[in-house]
Biotite code that builds the C-alpha atoms (Angstrom):
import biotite.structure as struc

atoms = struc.array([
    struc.Atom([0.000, 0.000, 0.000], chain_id="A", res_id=1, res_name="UNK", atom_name="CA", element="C"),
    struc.Atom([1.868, 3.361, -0.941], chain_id="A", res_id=2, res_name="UNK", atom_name="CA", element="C"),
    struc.Atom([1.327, 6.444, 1.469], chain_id="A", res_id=3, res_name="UNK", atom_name="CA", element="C"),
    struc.Atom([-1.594, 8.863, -0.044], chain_id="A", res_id=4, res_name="UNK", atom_name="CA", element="C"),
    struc.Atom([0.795, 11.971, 1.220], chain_id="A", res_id=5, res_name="UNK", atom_name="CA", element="C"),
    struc.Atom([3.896, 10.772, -0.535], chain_id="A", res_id=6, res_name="UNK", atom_name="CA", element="C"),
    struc.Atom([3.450, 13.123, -3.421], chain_id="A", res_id=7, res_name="UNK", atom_name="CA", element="C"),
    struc.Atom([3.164, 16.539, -0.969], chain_id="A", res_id=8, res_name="UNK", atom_name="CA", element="C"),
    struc.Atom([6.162, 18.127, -0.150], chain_id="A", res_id=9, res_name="UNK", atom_name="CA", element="C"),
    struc.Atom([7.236, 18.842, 3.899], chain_id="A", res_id=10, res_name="UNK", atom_name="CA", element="C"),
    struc.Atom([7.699, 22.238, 5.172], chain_id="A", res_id=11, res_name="UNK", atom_name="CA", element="C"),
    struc.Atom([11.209, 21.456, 5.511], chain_id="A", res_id=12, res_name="UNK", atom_name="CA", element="C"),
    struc.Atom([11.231, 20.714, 1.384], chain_id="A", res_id=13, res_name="UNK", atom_name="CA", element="C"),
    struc.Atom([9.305, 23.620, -0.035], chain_id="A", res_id=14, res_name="UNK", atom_name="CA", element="C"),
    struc.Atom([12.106, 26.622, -0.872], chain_id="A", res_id=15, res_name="UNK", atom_name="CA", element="C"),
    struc.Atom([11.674, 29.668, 0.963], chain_id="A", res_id=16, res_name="UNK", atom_name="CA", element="C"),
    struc.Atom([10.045, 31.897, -1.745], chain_id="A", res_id=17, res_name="UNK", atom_name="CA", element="C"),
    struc.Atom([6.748, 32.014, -0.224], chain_id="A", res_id=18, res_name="UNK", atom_name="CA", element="C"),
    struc.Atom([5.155, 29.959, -2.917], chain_id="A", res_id=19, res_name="UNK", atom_name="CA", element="C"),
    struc.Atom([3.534, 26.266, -2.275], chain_id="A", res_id=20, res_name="UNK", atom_name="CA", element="C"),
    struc.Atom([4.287, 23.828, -4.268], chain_id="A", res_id=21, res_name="UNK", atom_name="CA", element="C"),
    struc.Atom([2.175, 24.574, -7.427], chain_id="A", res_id=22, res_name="UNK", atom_name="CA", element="C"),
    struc.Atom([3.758, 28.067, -7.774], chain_id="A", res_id=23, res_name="UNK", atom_name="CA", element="C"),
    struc.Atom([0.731, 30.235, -5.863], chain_id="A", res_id=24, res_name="UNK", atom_name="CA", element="C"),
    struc.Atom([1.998, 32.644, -3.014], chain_id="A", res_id=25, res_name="UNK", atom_name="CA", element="C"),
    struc.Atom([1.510, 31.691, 0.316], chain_id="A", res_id=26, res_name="UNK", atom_name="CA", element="C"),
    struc.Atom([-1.603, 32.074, 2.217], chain_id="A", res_id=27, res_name="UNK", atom_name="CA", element="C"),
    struc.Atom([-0.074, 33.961, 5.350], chain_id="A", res_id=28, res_name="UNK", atom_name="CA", element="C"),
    struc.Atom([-1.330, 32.924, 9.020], chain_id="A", res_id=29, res_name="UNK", atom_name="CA", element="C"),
    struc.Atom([-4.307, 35.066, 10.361], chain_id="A", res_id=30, res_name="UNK", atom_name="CA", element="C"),
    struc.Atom([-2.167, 35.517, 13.345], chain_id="A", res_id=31, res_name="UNK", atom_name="CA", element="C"),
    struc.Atom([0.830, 36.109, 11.819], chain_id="A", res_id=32, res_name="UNK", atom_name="CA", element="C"),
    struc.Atom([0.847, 40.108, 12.112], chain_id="A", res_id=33, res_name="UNK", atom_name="CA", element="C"),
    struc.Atom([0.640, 39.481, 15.884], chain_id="A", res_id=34, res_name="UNK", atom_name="CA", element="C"),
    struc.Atom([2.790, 36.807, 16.206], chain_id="A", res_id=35, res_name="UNK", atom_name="CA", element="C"),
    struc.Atom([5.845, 38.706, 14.592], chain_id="A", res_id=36, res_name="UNK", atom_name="CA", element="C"),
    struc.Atom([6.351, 41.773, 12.107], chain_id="A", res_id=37, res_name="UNK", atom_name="CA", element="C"),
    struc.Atom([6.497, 45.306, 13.359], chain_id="A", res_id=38, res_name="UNK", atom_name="CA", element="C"),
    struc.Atom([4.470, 47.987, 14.289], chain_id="A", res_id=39, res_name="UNK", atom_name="CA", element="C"),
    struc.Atom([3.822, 49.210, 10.448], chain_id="A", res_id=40, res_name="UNK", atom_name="CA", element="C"),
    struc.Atom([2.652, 45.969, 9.799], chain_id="A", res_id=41, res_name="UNK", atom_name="CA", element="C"),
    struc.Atom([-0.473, 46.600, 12.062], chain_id="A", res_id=42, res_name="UNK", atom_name="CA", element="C"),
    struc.Atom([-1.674, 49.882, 10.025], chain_id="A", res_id=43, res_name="UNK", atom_name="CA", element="C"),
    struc.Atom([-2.970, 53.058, 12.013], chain_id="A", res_id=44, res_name="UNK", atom_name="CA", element="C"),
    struc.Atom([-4.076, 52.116, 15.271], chain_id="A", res_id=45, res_name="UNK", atom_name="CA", element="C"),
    struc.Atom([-6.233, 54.154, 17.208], chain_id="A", res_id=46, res_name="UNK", atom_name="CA", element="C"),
    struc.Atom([-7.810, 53.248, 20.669], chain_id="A", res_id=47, res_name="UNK", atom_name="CA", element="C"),
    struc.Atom([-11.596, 52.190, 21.213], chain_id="A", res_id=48, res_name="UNK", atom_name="CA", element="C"),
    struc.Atom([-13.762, 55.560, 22.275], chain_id="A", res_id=49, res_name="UNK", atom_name="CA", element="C"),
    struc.Atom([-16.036, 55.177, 24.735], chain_id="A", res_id=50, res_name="UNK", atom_name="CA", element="C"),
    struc.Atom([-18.304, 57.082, 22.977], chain_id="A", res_id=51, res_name="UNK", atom_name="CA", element="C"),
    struc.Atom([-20.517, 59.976, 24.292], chain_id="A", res_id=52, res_name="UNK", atom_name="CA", element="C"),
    struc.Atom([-23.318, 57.924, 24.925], chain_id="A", res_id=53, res_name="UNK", atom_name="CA", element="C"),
    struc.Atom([-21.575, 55.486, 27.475], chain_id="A", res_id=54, res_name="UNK", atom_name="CA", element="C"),
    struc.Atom([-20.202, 58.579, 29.196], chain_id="A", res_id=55, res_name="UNK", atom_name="CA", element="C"),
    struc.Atom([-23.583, 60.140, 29.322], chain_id="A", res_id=56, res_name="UNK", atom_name="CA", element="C"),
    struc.Atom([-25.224, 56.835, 30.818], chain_id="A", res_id=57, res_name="UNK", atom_name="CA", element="C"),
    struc.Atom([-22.027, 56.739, 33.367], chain_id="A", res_id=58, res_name="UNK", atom_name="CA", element="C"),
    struc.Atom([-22.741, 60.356, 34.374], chain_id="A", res_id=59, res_name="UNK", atom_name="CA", element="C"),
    struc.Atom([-26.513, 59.360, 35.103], chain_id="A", res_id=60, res_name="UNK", atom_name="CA", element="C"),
    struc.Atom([-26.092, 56.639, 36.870], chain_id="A", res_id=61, res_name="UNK", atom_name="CA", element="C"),
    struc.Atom([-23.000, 59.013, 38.901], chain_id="A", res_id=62, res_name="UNK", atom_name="CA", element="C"),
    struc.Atom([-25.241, 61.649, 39.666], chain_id="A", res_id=63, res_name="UNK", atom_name="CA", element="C"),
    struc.Atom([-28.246, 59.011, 40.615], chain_id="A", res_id=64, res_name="UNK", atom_name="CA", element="C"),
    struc.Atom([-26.490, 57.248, 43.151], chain_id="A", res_id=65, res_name="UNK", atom_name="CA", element="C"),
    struc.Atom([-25.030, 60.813, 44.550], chain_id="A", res_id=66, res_name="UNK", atom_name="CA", element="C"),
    struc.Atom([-28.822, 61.838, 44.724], chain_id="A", res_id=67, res_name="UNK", atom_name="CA", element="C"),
    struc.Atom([-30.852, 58.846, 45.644], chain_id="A", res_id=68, res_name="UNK", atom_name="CA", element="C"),
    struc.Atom([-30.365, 59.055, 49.941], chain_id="A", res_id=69, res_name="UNK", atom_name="CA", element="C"),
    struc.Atom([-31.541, 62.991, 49.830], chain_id="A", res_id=70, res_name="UNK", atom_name="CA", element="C"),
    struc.Atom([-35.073, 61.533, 47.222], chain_id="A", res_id=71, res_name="UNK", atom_name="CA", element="C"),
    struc.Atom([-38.094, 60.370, 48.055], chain_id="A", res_id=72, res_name="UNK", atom_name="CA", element="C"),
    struc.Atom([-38.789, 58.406, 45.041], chain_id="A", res_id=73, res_name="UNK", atom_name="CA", element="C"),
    struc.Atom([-37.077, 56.888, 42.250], chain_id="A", res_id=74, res_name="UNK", atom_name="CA", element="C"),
    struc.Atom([-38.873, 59.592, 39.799], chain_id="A", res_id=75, res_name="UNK", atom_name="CA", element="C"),
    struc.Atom([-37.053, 62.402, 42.114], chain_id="A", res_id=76, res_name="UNK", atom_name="CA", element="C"),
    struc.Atom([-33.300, 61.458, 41.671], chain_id="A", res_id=77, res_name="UNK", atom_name="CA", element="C"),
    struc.Atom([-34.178, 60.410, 37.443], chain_id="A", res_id=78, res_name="UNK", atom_name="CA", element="C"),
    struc.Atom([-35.576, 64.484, 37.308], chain_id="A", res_id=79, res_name="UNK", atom_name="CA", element="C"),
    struc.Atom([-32.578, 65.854, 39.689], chain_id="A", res_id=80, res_name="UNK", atom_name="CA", element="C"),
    struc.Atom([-29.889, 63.700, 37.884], chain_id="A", res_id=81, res_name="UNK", atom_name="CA", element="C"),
    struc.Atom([-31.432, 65.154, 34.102], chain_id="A", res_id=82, res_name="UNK", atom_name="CA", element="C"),
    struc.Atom([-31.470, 68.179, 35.628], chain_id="A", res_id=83, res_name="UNK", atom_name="CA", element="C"),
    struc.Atom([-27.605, 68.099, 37.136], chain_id="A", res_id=84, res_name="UNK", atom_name="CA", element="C"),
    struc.Atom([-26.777, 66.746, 33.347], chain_id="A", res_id=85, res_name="UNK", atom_name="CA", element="C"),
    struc.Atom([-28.318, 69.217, 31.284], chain_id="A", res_id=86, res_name="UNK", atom_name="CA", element="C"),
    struc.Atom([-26.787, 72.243, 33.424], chain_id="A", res_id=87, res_name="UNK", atom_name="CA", element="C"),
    struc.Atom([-23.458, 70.313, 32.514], chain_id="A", res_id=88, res_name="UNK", atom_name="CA", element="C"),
    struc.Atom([-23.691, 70.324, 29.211], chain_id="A", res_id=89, res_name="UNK", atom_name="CA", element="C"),
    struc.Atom([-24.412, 73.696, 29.166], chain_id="A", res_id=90, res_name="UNK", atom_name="CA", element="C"),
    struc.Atom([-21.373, 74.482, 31.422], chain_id="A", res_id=91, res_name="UNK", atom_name="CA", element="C"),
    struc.Atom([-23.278, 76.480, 34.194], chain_id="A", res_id=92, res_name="UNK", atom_name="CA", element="C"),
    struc.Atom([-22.543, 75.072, 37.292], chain_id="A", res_id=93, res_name="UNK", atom_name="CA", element="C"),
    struc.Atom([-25.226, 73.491, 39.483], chain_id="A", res_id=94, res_name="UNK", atom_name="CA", element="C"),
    struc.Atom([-24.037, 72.902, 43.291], chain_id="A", res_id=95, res_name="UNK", atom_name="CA", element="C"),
    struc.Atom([-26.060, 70.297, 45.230], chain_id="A", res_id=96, res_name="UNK", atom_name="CA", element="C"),
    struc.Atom([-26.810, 71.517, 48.758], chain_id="A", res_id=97, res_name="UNK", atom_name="CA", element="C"),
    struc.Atom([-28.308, 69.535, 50.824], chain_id="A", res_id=98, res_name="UNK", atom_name="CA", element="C"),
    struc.Atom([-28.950, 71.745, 53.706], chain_id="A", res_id=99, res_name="UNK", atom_name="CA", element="C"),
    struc.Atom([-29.750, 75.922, 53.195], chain_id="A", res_id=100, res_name="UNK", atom_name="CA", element="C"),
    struc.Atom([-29.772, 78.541, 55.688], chain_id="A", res_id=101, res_name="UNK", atom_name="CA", element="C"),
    struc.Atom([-31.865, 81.121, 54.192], chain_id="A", res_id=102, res_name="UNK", atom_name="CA", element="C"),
    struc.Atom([-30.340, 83.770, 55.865], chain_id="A", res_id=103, res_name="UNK", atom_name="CA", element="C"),
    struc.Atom([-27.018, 83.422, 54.619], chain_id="A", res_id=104, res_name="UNK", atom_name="CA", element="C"),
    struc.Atom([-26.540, 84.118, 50.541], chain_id="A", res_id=105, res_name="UNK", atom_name="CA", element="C"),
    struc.Atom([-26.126, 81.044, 48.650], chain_id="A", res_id=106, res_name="UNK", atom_name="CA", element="C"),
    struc.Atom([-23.121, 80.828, 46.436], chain_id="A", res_id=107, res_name="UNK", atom_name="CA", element="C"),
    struc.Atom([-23.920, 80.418, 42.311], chain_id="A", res_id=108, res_name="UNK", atom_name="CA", element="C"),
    struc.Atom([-26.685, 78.180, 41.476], chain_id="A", res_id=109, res_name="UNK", atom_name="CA", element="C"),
    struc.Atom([-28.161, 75.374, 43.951], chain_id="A", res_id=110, res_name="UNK", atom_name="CA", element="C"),
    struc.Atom([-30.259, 72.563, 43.618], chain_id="A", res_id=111, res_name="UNK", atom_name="CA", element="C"),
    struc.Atom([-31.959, 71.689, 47.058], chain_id="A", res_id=112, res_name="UNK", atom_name="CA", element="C"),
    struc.Atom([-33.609, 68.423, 47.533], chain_id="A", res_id=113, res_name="UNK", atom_name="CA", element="C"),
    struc.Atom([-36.580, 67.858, 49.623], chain_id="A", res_id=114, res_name="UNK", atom_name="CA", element="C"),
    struc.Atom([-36.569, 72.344, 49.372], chain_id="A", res_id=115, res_name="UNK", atom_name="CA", element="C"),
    struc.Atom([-38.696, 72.871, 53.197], chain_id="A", res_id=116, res_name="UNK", atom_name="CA", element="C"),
    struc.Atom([-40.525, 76.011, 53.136], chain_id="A", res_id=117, res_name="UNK", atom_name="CA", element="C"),
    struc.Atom([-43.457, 77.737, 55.240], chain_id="A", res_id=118, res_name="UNK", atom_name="CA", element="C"),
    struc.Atom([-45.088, 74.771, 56.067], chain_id="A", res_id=119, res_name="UNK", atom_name="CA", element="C"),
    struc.Atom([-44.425, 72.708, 52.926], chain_id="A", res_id=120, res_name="UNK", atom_name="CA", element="C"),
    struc.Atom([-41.793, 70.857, 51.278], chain_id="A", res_id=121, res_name="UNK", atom_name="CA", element="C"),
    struc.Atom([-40.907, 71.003, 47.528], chain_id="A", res_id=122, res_name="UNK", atom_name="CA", element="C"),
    struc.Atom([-39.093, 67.723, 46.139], chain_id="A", res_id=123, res_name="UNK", atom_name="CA", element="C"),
    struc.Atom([-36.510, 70.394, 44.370], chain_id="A", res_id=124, res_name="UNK", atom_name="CA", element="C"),
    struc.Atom([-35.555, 73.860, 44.512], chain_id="A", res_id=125, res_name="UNK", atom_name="CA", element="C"),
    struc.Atom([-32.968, 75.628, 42.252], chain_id="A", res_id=126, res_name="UNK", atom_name="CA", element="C"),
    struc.Atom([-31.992, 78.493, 43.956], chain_id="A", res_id=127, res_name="UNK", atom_name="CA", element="C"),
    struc.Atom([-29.810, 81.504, 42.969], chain_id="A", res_id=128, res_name="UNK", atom_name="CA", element="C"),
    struc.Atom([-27.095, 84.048, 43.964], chain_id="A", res_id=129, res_name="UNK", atom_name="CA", element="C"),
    struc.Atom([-29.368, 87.223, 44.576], chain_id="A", res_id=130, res_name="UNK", atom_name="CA", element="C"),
    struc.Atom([-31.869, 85.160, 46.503], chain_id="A", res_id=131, res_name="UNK", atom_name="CA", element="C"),
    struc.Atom([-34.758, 86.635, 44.313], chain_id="A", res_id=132, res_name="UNK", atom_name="CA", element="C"),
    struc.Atom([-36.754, 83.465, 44.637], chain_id="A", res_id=133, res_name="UNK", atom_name="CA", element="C"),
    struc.Atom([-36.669, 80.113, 43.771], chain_id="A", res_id=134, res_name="UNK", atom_name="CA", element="C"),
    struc.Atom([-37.668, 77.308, 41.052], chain_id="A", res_id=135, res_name="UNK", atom_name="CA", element="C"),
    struc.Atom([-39.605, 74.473, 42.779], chain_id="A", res_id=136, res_name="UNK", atom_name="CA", element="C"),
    struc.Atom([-39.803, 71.577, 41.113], chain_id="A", res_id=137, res_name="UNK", atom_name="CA", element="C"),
    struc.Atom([-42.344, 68.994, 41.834], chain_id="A", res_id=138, res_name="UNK", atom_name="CA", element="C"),
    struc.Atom([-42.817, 65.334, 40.752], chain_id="A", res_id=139, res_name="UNK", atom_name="CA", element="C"),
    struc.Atom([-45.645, 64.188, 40.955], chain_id="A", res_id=140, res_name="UNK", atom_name="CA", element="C"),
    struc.Atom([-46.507, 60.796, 41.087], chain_id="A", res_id=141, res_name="UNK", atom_name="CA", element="C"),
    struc.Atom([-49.952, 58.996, 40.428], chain_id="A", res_id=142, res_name="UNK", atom_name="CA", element="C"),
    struc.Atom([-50.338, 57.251, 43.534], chain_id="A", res_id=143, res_name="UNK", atom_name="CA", element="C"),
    struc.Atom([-49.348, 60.539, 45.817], chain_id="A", res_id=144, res_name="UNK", atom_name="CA", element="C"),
    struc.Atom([-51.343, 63.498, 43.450], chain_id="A", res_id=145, res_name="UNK", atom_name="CA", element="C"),
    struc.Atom([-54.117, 62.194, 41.298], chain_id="A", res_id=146, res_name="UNK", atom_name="CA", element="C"),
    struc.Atom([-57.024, 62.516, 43.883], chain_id="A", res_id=147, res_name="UNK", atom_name="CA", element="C"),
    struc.Atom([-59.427, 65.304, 44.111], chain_id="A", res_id=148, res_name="UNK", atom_name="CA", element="C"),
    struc.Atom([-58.367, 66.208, 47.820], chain_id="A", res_id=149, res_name="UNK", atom_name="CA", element="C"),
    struc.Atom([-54.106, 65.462, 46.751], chain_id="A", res_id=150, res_name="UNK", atom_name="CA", element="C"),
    struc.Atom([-54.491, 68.248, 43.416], chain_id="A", res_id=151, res_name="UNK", atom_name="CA", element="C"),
    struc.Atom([-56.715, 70.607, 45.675], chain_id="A", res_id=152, res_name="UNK", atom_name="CA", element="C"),
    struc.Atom([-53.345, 70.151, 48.196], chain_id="A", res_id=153, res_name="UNK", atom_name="CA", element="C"),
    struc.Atom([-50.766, 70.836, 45.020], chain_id="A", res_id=154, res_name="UNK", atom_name="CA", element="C"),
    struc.Atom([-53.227, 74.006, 44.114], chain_id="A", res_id=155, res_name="UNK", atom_name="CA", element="C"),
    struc.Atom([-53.159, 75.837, 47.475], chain_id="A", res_id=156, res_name="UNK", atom_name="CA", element="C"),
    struc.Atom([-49.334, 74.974, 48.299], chain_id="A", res_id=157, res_name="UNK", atom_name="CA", element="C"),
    struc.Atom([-48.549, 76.447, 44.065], chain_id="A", res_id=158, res_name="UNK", atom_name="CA", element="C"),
    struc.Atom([-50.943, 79.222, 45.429], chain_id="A", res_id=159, res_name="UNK", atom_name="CA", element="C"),
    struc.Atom([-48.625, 79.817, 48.835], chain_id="A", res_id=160, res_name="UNK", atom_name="CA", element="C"),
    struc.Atom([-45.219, 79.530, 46.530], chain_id="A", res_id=161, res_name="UNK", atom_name="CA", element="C"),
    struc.Atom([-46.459, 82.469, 44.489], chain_id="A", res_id=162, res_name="UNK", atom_name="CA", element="C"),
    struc.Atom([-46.387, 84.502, 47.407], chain_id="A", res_id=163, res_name="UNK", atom_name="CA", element="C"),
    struc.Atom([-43.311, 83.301, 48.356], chain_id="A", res_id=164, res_name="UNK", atom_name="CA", element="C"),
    struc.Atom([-42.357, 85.127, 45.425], chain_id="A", res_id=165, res_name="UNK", atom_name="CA", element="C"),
    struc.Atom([-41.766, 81.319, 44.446], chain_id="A", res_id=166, res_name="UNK", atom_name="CA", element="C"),
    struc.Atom([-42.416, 79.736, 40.859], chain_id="A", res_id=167, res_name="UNK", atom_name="CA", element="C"),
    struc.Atom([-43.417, 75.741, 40.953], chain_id="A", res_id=168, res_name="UNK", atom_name="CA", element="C"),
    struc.Atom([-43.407, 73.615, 37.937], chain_id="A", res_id=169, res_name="UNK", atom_name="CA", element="C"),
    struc.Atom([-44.489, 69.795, 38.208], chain_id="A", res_id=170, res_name="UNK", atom_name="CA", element="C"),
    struc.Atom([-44.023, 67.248, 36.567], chain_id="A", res_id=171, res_name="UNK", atom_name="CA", element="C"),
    struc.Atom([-45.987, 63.768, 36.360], chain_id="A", res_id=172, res_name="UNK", atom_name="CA", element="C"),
    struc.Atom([-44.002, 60.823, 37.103], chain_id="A", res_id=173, res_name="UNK", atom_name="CA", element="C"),
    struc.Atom([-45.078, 59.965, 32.971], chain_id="A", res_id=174, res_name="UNK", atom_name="CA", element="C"),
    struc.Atom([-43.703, 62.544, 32.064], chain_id="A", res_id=175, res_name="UNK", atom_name="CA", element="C"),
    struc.Atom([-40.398, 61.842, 33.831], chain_id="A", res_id=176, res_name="UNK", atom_name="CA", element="C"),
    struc.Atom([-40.172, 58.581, 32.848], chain_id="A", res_id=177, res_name="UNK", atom_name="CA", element="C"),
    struc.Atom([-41.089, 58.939, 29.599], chain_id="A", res_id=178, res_name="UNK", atom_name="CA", element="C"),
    struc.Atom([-38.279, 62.372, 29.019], chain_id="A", res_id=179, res_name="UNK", atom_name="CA", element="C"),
    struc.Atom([-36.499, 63.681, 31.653], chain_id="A", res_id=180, res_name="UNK", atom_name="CA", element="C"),
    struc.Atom([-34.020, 65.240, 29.833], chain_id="A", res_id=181, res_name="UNK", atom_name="CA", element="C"),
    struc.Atom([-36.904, 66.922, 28.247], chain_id="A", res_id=182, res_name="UNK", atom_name="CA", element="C"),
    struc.Atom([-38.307, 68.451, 31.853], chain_id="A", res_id=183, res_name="UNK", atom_name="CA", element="C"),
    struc.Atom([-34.449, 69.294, 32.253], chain_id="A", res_id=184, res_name="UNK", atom_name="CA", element="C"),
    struc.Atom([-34.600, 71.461, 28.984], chain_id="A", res_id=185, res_name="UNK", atom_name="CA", element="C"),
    struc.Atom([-37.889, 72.928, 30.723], chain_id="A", res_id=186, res_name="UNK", atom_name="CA", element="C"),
    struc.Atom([-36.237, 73.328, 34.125], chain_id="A", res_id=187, res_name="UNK", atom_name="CA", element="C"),
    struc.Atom([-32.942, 75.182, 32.385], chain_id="A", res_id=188, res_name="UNK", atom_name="CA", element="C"),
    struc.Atom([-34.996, 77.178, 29.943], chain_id="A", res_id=189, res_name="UNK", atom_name="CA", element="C"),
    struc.Atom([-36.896, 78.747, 33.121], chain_id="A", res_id=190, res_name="UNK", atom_name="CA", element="C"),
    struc.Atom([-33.653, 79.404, 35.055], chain_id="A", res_id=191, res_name="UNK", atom_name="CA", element="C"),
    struc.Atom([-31.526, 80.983, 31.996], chain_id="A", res_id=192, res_name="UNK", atom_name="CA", element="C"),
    struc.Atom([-34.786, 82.503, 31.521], chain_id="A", res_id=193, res_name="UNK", atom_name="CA", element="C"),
    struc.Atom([-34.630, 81.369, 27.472], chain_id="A", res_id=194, res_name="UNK", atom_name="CA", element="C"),
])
């Protein structure tokens, strides 16, 4: 019986013109750019980006687990991290104070959570240097202001803001969920006053 590989030439025969035995060049191994050549042989390399989007979902996630302990609800730290975000990206700062003493003059731009006031509390105010007044913000979810007696509550405390000299916008927890970059937009627009 005569060996079917008799008529193929070994490695060790073939001459070392990168050509197989009928003449074609040499298929090269997928690996071999990595296994040994030089830099050139690799082409421009450039490093993976990120890419905005990843380090827009990192900064969320950053500024929601900074806010969640001082929020109520989950629809709370979503508006206050959008809200922390969009004044980013639009490079005016936005410091998060936690505590306020009214009678001293806050510094810049500061967004209060759980804002007390009179007798109420606001789940955010944005407060500013001159002390003029403030923006509350208000989330409001189904379960806490859909009732008759709960939106008669949200009119009379909007009513007592506006003599506070004190302007309230809510949002629905929908609304939130659904954009809450877009109440940010809202929230900045009133602020810059754009």
């Amino acid at each position: 019986m005569s060996n079917p590989f008799s008529n193929f030439k070994s490695a060790i025969d073939w001459p070392d013109d990168d050509l197989d035995a009928d003449g074609h060049p040499l298929e090269p191994d997928p690996g071999w750019r990595f296994t040994r050549g030089c830099e050139k042989d690799a082409g421009d390399w450039r490093p993976v980006s990120l890419g905005e989007a990843f380090v827009t979902a990192l900064n969320r996630i950053s500024h929601t687990v900074e806010l969640s302990p001082n929020c109520d609800s989950p629809i709370e730290t979503q508006i206050g991290a959008a809200v922390l975000m969009f004044f980013e990206r639009a490079r005016i700062r936005l410091r998060i104070c936690k505590m306020v003493d009214l009678r001293k003059m806050p510094d810049g731009l500061l967004l209060v959570p759980q804002f007390a006031w009179s007798h109420y509390r606001s789940d955010w105010a944005i407060l500013t240097a001159n002390r003029t007044g403030a923006l509350l913000i208000e989330c409001d979810g189904k379960e806490w202001h859909s009732s008759e007696d709960q939106k008669a509550h949200d009119a009379k405390k909007d009513a007592a803001a506006l003599e506070y000299g004190y302007l309230t916008m809510r949002f629905t927890g929908s609304q939130i969920h659904r954009d809450a970059d877009g109440c940010a937009q809202k929230i900045f627009d009133a602020v810059c006053g754009l």
